[in-house]
N, C-alpha and C positions, 0 to 999 in steps of 0.2 A: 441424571445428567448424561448429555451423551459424548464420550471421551472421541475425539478423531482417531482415527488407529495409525500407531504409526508405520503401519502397510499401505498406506495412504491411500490410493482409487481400490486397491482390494478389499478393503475394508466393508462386512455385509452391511445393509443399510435393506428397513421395510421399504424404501422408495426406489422406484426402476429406474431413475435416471441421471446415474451417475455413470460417468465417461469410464471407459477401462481403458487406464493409459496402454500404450505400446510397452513391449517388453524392451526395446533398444528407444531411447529421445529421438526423436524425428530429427530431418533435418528441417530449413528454416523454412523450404516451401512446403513440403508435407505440414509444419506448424501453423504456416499460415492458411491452407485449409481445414485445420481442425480448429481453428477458431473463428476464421470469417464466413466458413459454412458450415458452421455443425446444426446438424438435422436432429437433435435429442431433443425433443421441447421439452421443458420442465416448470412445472407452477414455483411460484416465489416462496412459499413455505414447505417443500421440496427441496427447493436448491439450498437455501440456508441450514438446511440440516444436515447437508452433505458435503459445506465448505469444506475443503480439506486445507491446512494451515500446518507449518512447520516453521521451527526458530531454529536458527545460528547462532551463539552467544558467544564472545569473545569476550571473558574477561581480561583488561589489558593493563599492564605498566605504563603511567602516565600525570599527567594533571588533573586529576578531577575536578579543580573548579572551574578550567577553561572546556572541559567538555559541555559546559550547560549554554556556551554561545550559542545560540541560533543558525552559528553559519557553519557550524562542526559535520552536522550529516550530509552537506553538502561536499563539505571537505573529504570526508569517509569516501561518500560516492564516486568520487575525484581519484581520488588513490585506487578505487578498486577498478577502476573506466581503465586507468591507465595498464593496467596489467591484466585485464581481461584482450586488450587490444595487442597486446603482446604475442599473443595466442590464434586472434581472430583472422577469420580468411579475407581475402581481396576486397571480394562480393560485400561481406559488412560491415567492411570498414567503409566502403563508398555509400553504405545505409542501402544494399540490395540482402537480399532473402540469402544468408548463406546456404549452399549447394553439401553440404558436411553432412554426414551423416555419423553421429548427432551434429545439430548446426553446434558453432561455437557459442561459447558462454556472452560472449560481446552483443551479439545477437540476440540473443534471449534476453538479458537485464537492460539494452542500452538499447537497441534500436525496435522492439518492443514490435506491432503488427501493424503495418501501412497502412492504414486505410481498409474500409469494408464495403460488401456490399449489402451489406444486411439494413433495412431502414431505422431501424432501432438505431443502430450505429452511426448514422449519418452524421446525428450531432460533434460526433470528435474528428475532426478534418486530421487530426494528427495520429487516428485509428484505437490503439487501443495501447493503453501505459502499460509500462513491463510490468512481470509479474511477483513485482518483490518491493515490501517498504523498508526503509533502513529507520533504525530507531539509535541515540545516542545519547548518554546519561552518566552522570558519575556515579562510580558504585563507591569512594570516600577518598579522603584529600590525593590518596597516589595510584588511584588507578580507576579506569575506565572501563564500561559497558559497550560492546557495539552488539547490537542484535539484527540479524538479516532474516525480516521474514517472510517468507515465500509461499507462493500461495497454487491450486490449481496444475495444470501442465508443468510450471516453474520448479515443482521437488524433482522434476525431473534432472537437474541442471544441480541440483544444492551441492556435489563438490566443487562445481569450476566456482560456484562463488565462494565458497566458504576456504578454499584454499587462494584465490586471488586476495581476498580479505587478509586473510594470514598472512600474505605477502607485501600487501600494503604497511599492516601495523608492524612488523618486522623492520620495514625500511624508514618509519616514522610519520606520521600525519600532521601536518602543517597545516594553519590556517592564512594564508598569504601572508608566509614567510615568520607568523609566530608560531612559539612550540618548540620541539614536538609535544601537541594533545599526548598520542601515543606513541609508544616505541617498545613493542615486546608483547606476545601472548602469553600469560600467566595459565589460563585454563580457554578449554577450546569444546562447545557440548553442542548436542541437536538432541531438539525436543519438541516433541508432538505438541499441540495448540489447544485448550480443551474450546470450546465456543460457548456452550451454556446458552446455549437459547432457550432450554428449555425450563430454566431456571427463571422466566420471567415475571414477577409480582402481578398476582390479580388485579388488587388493586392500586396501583401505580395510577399516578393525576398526574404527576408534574415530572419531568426529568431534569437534570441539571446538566451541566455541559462542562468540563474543564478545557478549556486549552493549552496542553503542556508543550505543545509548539502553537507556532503563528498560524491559524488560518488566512488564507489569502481570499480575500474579496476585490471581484471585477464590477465595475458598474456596467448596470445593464440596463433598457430600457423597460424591464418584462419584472424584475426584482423589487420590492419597492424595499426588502431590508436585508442586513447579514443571514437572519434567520434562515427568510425562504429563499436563500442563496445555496445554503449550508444541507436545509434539506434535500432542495434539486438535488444538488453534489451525492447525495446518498444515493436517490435512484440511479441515476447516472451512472455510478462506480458498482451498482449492484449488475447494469448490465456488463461491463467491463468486467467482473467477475466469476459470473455465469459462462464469460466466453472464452476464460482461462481457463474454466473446465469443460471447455468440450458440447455447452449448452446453450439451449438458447430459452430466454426466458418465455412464457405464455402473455397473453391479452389481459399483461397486469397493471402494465405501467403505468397507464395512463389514470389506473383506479388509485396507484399510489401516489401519484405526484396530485391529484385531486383530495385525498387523504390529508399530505403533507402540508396543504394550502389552508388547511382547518386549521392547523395549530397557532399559538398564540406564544411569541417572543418576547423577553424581556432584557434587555443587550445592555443593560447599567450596567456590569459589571465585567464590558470588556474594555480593556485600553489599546490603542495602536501601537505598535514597534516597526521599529525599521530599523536594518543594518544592511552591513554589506557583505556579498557574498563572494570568496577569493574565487580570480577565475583563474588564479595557477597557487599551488603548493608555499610558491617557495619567492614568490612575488607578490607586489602591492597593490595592481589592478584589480578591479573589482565593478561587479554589478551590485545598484541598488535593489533591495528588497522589504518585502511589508506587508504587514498581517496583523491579525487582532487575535489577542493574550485574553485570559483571564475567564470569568464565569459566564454564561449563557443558560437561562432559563427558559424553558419551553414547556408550556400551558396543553396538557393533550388531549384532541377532542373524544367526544365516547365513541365513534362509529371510528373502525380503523386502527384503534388504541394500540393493538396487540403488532398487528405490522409494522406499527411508525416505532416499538420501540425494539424489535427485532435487527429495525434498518439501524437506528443506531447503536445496538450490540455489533452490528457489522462493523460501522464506520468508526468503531474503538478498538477491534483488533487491527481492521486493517486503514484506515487511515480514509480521508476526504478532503476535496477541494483540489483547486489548484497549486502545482506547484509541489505536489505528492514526492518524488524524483528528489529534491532535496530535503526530505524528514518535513514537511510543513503539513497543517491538516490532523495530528494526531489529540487525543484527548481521552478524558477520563468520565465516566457515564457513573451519574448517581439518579436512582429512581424511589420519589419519596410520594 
């Protein structure tokens, strides 16, 4: 098994294409050329070996059974926006490239990369999601989980988050106006990611799928089910991945998402949820929201076998689909 180091891009690796970050965080336009033009090509079983991945873990004083709401990591997110903007320059609070050298933390987690010009990239008009998923959990009746975990160029940045987080949970997390979820850091760690890909079962047929949040599904005219919604979403976040480190993938994709199209879904065992998510702290307004809970079964074909369950070793540590930004998309991988 191959451990990530937690020296993170210095870390040796038999594969030549890993990014070497900057000794100082760029600022927000130097960032957004090392990600909308990075010239490193690298193959898709290359780049998965060199994910780099680090956790923030806040054990916190609180409620632990209203942390399993749905709308909690949204709420977290919320708390930590607000005190990362405390901080942030003019430039990214208006959602411009802050000029800071390092840019601000606000910039990095919240207004995430404009737009590309890369054709791979084309598909996200909204450019490329920040480089960090929030995860939120009860660790028993009186206290709470929050894990921030950061990925690529983003461990660049892990104090401005992990100290605006401590700042949220200190002043209490509300979910439109019930609560407080949390109030108080009890223990505070950062911890390297192991990935284990190369732990993966010869013989593996079938994967399983939990969804320990909501997957969000869009209808589309090109989808005919959840499934091959879910796998798109994989490829998709693989290149959004690649380009938080500094890479750009090779003439894969197209062989994966033809891959992905082989498998065979069995979606009994999801149900729909909907709730609503606070659009302030400490008030009652709210957006609706909605997503599908529970098991998903995937049938894997022989030719491919080894990438498709790599992509979802991916899409377990670090999340998939729509809606990524408030904890949606994450799950638990069984391969039998």
């Amino acid at each position: 098994m191959n451990k990530i180091s937690s020296k993170g891009f210095d870390a040796p690796s038999p594969f030549p294409t890993v990014l070497t970050a900057p000794a100082i965080a760029p600022s927000g336009i130097e960032l957004q050329q090392l990600t909308r033009q990075a010239t490193i090509g690298c193959s898709f079983d290359s780049f998965i070996q060199n994910l780099t991945i680090r956790d923030i873990i806040l054990e916190c004083e609180g409620d632990g059974p209203l942390a399993q709401h749905p709308a909690f990591p949204g709420a977290v997110r919320q708390a930590i926006g607000s005190q990362l903007m405390q901080t942030a320059s003019r430039e990214a609070l208006a959602g411009l490239p802050c000029p800071w050298s390092p840019a601000c933390g606000f910039q990095v987690f919240f207004n995430g990369i404009k737009g590309s010009d890369s054709m791979e990239q084309q598909q996200y008009d909204y450019g490329l999601t920040p480089p960090w998923v929030l995860r939120g959990e009860t660790a028993d009746a009186s206290s709470v989980r929050i894990t921030l975990r950061l990925f690529g160029l983003g461990l660049l940045w892990s104090s401005d988050l992990a100290d605006a987080c401590h700042r949220a949970v200190e002043q209490g997390i509300f979910i439109g106006g019930t609560g407080p979820v949390c109030e108080g850091v009890l223990i505070r760690s950062t911890e390297s990611v192991w990935s284990g890909f190369e732990d993966v079962p010869a013989n593996a047929e079938r994967a399983m799928v939990n969804f320990k949040t909501p997957f969000h599904c869009i209808e589309t005219d090109d989808a005919t089910s959840l499934g091959e919604q879910f796998m798109r979403s994989l490829v998709d976040r693989t290149c959004e991945l690649a380009r938080w480190h500094g890479l750009t993938l090779t003439d894969e994709l197209t062989a994966l998402r033809a891959v992905a199209r082989d498998c065979r879904y069995d979606e009994s065992g999801l149900t729909s949820l909907q709730w609503n998510r606070a659009v302030s702290q400490r008030r009652s307004a709210s957006i609706a929201m909605q997503g599908q809970t529970g098991l998903m079964q995937i049938l894997l074909p022989e030719e491919g076998r080894q990438q498709i369950i790599q992509l979802l070793r991916m899409g377990e540590l670090l999340h998939t689909g729509p809606k990524l930004a408030f904890g949606q998309g994450r799950y638990e991988l069984f391969l039998v």
